[in-house]
C-alpha positions as CSV (number, residue, x, y, z in Angstrom):
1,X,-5.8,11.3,-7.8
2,X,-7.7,8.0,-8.8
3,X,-8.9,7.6,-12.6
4,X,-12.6,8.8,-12.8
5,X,-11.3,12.5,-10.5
6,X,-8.2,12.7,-13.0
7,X,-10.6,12.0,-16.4
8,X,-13.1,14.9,-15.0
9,X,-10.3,17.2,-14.6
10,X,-9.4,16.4,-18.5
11,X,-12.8,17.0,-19.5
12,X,-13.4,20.4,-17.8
13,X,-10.2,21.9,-18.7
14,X,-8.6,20.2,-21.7
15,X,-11.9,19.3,-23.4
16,X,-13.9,22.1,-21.7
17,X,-16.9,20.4,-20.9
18,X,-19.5,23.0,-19.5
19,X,-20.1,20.8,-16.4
20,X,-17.8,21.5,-13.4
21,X,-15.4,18.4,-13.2
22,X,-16.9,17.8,-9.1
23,X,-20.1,17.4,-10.5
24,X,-19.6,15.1,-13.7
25,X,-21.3,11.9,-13.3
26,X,-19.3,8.8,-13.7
27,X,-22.0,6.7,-15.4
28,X,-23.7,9.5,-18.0
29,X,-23.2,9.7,-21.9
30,X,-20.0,11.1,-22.4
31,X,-21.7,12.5,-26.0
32,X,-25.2,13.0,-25.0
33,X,-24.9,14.6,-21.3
34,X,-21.4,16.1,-21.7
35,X,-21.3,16.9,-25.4
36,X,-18.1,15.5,-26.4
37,X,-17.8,14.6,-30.4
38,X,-15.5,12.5,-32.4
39,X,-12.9,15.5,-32.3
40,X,-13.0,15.3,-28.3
41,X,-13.1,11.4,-28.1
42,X,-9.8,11.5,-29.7
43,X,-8.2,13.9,-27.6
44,X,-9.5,12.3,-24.5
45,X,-7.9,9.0,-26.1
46,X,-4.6,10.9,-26.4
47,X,-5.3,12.5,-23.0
48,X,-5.5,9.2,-21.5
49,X,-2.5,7.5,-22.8
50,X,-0.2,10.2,-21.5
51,X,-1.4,10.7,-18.4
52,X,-2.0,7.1,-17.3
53,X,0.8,6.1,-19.8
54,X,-1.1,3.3,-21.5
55,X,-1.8,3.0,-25.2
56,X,-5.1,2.7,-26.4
57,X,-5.4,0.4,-29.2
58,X,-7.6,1.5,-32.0
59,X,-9.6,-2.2,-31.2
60,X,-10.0,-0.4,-27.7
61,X,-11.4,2.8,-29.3
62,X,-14.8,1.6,-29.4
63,X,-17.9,3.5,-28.4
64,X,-18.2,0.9,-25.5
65,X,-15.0,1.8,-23.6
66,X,-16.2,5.9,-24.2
67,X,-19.5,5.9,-23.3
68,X,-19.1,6.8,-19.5
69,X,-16.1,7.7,-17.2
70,X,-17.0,4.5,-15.9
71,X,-16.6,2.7,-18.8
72,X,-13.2,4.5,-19.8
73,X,-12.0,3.8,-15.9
74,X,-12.3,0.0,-16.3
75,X,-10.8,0.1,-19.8
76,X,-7.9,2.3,-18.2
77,X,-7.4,-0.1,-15.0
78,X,-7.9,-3.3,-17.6
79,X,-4.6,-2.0,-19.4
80,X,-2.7,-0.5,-16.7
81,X,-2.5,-4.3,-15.5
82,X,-2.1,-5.7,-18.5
83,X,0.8,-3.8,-19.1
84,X,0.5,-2.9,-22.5
């Protein structure tokens, strides 16, 4: 499954976002549309590293890289080929 189908499928049913996972958006507010707080940013960091086995610096963990799927796919993809 590519990134942005595998993050929506952690939001609705690790995070459980309201939204069915088919029809998140990949470019709306992660917060604002979907709801997620500081507690769910952080397991959506965790999330992340385990299932795309990357590590998410806390540099990384920045508003900017969380605000969309989008945003969290290119951060994702940016370190899966950096290789750290």
């Amino acid at each position: 499954m590519e990134i942005e189908g595998t993050i929506k499928k952690i939001l609705a049913t690790e995070l459980f976002v309201e939204t069915p996972a088919e029809e998140i958006s990949d470019h709306e507010s992660l917060r604002d549309i979907y709801g997620l707080d500081s507690l769910g940013f952080t397991e959506l960091r965790v999330q992340c590293e385990d299932i795309f086995d990357v590590r998410i610096a806390d540099e990384d963990f920045v508003p900017e890289n969380f605000r969309t799927i989008a945003a969290l796919t290119a951060l994702i993809r940016r370190l899966q080929g950096s290789g750290t």
